[in-house]
DSSP file (Angstrom, degrees, kcal/mol; ACC not computed):
  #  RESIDUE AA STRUCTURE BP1 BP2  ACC     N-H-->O    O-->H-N    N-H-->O    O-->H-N    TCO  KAPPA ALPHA  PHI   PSI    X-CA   Y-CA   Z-CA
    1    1 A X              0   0    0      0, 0.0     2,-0.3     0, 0.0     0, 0.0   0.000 360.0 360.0 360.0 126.0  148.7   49.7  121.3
    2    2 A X    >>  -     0   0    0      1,-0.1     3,-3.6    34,-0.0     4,-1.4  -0.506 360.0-100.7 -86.6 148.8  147.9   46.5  119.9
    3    3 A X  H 3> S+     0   0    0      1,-0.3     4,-2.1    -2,-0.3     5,-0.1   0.772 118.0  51.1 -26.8 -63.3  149.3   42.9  121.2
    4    4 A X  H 3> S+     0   0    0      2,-0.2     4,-1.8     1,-0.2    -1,-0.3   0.712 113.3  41.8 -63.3 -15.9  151.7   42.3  118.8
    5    5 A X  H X> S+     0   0    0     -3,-3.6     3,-1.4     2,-0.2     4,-0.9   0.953 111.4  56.7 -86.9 -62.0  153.7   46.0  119.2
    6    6 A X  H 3X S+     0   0    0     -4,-1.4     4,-3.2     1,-0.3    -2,-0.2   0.687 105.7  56.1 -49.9 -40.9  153.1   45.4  123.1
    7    7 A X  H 3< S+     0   0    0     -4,-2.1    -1,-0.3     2,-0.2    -2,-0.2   0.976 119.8  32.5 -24.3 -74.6  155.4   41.6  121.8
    8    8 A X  H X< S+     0   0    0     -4,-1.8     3,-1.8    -3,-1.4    -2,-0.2   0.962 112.2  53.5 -68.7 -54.3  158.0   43.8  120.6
    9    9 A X  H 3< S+     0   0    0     -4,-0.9     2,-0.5     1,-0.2    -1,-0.2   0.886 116.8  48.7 -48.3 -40.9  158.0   47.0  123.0
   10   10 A X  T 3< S+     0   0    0     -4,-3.2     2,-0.5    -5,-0.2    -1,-0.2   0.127  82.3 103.2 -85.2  23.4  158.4   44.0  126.2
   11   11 A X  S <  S-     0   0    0     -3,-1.8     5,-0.2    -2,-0.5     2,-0.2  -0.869  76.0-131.2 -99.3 142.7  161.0   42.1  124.8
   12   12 A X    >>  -     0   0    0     -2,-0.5     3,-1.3     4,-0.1     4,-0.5  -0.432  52.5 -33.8 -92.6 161.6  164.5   43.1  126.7
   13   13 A X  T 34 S+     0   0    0      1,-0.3     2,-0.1    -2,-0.2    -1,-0.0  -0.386 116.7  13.0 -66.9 167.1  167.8   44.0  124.2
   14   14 A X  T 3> S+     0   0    0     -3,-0.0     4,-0.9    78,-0.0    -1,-0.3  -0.957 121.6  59.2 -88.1  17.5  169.0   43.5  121.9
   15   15 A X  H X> S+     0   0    0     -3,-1.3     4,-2.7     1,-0.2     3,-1.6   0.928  98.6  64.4 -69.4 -37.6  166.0   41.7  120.7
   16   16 A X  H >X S+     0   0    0     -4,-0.5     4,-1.6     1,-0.3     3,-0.6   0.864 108.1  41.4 -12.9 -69.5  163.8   44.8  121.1
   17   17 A X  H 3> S+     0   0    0      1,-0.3     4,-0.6     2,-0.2    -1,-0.3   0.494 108.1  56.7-101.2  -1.4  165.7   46.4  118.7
   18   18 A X  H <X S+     0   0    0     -3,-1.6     4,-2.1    -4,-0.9    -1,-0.3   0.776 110.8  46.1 -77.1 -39.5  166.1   43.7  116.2
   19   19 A X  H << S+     0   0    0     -4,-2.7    -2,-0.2    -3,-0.6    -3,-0.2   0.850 114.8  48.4 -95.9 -32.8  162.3   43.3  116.0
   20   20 A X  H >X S+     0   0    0     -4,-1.6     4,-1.6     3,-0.2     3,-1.1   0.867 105.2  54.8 -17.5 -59.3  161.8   47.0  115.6
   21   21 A X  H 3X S+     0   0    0     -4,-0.6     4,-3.0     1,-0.3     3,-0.3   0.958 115.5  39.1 -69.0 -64.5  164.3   47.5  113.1
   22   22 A X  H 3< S+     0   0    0     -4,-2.1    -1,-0.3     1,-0.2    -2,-0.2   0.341 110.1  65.4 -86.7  32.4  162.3   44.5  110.7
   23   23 A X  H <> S+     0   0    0     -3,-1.1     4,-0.9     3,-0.1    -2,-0.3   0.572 108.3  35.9 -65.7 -58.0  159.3   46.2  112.1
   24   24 A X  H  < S+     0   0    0     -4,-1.6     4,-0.2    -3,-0.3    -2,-0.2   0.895 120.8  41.4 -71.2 -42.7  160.5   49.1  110.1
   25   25 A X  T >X>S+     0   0    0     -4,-3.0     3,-3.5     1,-0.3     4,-1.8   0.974 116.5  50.9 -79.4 -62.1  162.1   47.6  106.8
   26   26 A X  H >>5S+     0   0    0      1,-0.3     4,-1.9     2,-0.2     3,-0.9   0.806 115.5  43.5 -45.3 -43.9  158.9   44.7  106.5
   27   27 A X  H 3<5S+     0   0    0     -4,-0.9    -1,-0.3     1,-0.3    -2,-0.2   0.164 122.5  42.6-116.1   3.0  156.3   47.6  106.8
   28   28 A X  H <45S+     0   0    0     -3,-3.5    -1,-0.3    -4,-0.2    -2,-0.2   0.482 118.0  39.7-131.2 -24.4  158.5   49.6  104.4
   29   29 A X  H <<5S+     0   0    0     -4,-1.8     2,-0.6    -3,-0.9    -2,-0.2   0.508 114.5  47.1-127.6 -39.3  159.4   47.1  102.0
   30   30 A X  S ><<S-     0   0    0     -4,-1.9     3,-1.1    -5,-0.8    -1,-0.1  -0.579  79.0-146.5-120.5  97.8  156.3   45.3  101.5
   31   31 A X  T 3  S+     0   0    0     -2,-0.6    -3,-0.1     1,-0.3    -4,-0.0  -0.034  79.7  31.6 -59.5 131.0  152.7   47.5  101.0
   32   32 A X  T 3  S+     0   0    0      1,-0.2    -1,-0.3    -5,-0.1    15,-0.2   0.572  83.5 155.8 110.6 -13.7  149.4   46.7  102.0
   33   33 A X    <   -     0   0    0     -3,-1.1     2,-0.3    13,-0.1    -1,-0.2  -0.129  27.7-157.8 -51.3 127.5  150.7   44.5  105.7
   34   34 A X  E     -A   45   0A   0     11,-0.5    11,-3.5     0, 0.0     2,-0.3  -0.959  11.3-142.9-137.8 141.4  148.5   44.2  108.4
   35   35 A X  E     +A   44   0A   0     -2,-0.3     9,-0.3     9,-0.2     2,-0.1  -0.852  30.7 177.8-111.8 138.5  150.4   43.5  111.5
   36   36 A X        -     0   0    0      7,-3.2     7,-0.4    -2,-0.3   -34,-0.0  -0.305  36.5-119.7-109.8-179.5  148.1   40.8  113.8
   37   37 A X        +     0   0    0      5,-0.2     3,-0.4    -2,-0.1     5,-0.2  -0.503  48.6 166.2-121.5  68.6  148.7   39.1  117.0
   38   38 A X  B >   -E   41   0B   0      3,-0.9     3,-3.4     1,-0.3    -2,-0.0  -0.171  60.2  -3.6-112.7 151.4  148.6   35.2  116.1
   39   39 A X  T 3  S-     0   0    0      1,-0.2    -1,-0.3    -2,-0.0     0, 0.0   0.683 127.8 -61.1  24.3  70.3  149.6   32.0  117.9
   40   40 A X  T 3  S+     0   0    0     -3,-0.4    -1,-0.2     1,-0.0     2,-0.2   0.567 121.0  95.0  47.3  38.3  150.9   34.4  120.9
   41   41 A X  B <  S-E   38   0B   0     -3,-3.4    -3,-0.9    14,-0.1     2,-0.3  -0.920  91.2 -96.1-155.7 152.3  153.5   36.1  118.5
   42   42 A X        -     0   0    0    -38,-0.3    12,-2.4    -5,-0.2     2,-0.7  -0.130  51.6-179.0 -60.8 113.9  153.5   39.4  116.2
   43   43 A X  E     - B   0  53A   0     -7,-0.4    -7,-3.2    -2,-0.3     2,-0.4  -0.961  22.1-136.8-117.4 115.4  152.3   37.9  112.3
   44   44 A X  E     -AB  35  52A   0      8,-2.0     7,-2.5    -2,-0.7     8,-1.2  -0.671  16.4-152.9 -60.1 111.9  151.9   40.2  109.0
   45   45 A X  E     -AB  34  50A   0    -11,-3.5     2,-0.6    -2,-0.4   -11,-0.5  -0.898   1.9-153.9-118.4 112.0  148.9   39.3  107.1
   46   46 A X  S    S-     0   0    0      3,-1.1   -13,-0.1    -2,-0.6     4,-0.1  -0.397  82.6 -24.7 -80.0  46.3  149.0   40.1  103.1
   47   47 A X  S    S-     0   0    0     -2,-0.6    -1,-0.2   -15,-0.2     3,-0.1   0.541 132.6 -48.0 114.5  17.1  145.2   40.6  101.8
   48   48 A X  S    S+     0   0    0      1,-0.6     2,-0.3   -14,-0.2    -1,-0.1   0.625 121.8 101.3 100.5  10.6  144.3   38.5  104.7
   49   49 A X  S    S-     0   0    0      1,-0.0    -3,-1.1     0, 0.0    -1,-0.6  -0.767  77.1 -81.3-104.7 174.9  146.7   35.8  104.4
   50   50 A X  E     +B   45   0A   0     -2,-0.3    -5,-0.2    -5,-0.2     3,-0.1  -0.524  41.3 167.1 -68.1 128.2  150.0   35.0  106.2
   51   51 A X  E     -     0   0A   0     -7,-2.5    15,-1.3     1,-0.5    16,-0.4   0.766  56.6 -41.6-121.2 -36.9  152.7   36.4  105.2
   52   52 A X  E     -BC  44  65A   0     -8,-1.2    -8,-2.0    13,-0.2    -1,-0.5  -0.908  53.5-137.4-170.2-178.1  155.6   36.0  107.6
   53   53 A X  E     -BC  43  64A   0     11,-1.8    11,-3.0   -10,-0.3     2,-0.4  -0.873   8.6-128.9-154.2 142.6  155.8   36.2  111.5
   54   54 A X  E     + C   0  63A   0    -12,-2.4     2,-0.3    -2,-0.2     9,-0.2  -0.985  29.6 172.1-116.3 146.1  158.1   37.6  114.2
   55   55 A X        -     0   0    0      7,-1.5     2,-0.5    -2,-0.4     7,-0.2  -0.799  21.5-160.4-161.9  83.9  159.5   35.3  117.2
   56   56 A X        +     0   0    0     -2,-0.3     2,-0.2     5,-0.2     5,-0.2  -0.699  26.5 167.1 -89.7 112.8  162.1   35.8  120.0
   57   57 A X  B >   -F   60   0C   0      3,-0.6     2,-1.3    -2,-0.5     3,-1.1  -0.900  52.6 -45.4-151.1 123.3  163.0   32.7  121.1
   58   58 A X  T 3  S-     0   0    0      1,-0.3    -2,-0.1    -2,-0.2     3,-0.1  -0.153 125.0 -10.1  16.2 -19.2  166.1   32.1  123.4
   59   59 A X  T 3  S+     0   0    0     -2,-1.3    -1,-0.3    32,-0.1     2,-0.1   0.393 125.6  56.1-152.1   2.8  168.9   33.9  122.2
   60   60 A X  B <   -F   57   0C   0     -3,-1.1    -3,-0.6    30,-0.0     2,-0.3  -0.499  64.7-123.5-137.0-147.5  167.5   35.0  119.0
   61   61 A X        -     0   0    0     30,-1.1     2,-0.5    -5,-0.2    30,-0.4  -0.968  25.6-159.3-123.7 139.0  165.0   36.6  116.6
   62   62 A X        -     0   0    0     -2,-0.3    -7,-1.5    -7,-0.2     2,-0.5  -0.986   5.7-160.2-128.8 151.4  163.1   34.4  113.4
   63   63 A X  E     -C   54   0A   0     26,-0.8    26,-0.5    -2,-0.5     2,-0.4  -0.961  22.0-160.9-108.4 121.3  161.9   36.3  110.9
   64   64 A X  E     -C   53   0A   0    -11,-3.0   -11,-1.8    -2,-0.5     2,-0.5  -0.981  12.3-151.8-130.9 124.4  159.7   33.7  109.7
   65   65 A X  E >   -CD  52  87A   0     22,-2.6     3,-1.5    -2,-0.4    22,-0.5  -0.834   7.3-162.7-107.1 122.4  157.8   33.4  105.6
   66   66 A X  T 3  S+     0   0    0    -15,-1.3     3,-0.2    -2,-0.5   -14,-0.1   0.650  90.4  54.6 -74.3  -2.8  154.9   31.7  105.7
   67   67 A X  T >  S+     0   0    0    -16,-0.4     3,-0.6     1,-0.1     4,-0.3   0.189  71.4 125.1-103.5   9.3  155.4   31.4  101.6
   68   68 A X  G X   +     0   0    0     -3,-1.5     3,-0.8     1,-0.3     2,-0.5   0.719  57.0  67.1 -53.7 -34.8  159.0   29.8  101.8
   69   69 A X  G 3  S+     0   0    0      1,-0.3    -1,-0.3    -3,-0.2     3,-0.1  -0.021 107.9  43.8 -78.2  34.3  158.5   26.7   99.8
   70   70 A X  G <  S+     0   0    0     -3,-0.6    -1,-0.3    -2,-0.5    -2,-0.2   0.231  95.0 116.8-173.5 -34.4  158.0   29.1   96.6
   71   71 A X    <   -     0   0    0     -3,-0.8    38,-0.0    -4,-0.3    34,-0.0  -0.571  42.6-171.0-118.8 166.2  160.7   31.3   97.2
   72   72 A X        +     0   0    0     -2,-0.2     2,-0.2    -3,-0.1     3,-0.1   0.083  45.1  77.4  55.9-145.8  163.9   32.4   95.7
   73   73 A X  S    S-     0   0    0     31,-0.2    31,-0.0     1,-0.2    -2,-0.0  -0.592  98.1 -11.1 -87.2 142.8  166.3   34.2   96.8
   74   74 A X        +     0   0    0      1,-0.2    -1,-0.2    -2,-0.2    -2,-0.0   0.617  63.9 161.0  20.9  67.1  169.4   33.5   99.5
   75   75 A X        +     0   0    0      2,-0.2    -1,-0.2     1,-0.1    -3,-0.0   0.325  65.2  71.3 -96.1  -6.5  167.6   30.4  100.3
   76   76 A X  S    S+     0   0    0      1,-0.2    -1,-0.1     3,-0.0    -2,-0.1   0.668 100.7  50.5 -90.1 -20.3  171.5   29.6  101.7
   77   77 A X  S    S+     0   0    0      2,-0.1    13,-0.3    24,-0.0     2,-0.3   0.513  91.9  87.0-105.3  15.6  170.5   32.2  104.6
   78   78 A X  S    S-     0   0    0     11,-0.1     2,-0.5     9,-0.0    11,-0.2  -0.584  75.5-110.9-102.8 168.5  167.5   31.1  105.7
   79   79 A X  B     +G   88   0D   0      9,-6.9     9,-1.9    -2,-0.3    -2,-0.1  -0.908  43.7 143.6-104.6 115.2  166.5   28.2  108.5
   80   80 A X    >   +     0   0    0     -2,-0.5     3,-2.1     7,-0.2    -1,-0.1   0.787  18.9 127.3 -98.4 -36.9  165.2   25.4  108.0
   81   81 A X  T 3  S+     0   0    0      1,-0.3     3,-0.1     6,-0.0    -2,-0.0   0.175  88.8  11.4 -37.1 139.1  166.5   22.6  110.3
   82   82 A X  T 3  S+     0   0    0      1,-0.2     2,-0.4     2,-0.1    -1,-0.3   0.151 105.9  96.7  98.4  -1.7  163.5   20.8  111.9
   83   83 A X    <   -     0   0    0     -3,-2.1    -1,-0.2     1,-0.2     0, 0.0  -0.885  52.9-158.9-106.4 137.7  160.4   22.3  109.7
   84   84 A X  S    S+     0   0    0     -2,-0.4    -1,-0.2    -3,-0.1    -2,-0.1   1.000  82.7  23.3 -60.7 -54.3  158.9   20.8  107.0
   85   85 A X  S    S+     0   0    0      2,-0.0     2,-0.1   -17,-0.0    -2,-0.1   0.938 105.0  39.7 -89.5 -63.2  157.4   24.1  105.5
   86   86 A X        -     0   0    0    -18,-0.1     2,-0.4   -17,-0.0    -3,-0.1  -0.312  53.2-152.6-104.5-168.7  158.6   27.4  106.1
   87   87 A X  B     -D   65   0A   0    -22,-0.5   -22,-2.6    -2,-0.1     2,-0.3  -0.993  17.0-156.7-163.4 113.8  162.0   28.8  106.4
   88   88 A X  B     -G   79   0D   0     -9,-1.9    -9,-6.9    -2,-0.4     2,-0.2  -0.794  23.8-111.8-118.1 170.1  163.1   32.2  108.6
   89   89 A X        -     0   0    0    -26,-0.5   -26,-0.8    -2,-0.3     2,-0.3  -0.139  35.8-145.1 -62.4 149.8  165.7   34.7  108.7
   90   90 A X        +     0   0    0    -13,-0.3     2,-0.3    -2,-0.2   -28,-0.1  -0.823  19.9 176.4-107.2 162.9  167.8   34.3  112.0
   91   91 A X        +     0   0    0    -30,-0.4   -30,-1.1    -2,-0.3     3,-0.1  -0.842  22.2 167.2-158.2 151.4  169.4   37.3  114.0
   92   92 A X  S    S+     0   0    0     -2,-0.3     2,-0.2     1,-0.2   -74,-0.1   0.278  78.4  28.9-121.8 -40.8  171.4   37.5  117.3
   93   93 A X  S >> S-     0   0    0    -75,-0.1     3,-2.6   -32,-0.1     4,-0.6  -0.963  74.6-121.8-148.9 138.8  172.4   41.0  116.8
   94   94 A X  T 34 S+     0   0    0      1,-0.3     3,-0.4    -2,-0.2    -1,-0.0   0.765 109.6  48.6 -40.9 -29.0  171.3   43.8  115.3
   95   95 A X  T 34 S+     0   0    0      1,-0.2    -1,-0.3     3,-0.0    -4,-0.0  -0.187  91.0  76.4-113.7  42.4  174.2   44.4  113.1
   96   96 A X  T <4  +     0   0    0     -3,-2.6     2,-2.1     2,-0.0    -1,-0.2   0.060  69.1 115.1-111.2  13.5  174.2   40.8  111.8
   97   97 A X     <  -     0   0    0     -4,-0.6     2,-1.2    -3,-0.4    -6,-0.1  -0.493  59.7-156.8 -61.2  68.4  170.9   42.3  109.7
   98   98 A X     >  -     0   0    0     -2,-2.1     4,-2.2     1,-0.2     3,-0.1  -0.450  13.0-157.2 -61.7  90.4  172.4   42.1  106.0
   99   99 A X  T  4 S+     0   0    0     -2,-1.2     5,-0.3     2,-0.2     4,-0.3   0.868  85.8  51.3  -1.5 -82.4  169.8   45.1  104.7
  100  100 A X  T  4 S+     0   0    0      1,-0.3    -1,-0.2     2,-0.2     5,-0.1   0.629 105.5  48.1 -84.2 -24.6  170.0   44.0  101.3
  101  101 A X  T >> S+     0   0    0      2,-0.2     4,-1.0     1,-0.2     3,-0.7   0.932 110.7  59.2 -77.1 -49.6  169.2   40.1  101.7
  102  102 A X  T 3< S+     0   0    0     -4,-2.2     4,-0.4     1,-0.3    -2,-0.2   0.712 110.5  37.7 -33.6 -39.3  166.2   41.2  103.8
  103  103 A X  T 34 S+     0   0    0     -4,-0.3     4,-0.3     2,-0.2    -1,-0.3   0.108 119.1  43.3-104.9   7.2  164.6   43.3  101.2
  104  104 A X  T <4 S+     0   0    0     -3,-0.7     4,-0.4    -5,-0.3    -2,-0.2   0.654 117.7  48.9-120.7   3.1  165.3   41.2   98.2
  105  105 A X  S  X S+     0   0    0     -4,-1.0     4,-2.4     3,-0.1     5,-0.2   0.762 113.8  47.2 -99.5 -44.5  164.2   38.0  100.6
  106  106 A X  H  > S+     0   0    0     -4,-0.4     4,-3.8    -5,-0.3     3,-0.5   0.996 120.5  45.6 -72.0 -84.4  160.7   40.3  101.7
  107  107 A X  H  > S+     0   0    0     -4,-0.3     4,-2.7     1,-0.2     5,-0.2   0.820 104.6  50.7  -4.0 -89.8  160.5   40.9   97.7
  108  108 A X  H >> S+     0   0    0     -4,-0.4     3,-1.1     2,-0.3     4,-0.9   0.885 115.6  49.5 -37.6 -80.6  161.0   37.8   96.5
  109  109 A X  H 3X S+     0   0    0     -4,-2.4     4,-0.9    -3,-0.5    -1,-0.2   0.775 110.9  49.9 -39.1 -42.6  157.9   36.7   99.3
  110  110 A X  H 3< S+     0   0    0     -4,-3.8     4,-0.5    -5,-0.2    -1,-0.3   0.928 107.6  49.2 -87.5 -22.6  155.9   39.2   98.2
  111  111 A X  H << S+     0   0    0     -4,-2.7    -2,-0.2    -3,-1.1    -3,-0.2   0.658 107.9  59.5 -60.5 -12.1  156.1   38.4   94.4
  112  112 A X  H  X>S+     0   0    0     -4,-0.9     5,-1.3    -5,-0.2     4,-0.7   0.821 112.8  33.9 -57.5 -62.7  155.4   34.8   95.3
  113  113 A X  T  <5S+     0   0    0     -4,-0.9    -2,-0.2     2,-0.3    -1,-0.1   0.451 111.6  62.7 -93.0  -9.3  151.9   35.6   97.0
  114  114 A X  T  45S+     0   0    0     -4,-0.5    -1,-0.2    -5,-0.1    -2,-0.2   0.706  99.5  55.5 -78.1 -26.3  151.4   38.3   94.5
  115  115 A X  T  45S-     0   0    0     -4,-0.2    -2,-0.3    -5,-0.1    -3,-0.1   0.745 123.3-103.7 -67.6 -25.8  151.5   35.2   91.8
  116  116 A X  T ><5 +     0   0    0     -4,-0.7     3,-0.6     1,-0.2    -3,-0.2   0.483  64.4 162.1 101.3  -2.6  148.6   33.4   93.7
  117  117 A X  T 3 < +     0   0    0     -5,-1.3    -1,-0.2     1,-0.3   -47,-0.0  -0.147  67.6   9.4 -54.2 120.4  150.9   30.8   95.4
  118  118 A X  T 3         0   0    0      1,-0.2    -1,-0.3    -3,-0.1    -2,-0.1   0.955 360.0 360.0  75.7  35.5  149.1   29.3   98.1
  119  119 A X    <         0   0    0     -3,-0.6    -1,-0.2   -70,-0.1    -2,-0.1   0.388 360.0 360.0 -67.7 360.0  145.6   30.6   97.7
């Protein structure tokens, strides 16, 4: 088992199952991911660039796109406050996981870095 699963399996609930669950849908949704262990949290790397990052950090989960300033989509659900650049997802709970904003957010990040954005 490599660092970053080892991240997720040690994390205690419900974040465990938050970062599983966009464990499944990112690795599902976007082809071609290799998942790293970077700056001491689990990071998805796109042809050998960043592509977004996962992070339990005090009560929650970030989904984090390293391509944010380029994209989109539901730019009204993402987090910005206190970063210049990029922009996550948030979670507290599993079942505040809107599916469909997830994949069309994942999308939307991968047609961005399929364009050449950020080379």
């Amino acid at each position: 088992m490599n660092p970053a699963e080892s991240y997720i399996l040690e994390k205690p609930e419900p974040f465990r199952a938050i970062l599983l669950h966009l464990q499944v849908v990112i690795e599902n949704t976007v082809p071609g991911l290799e998942l790293k262990y970077k700056y001491r949290i689990p990071f998805y790397y796109w042809q050998g660039k960043p592509f977004c990052y996962l992070n339990q950090s005090r009560d929650y989960v970030d989904l984090g796109l390293a391509s944010s300033a380029h994209l989109n989509v539901h730019l009204e659900h993402m987090i910005t406050k206190g970063r210049k650049v990029m922009r996550s997802l948030r979670y507290t709970s599993l079942e505040e996981i809107d599916e469909k904003i997830l994949v069309e957010v994942l999308q939307d990040a991968y047609s961005v870095r399929d364009k050449g954005f950020r080379k």
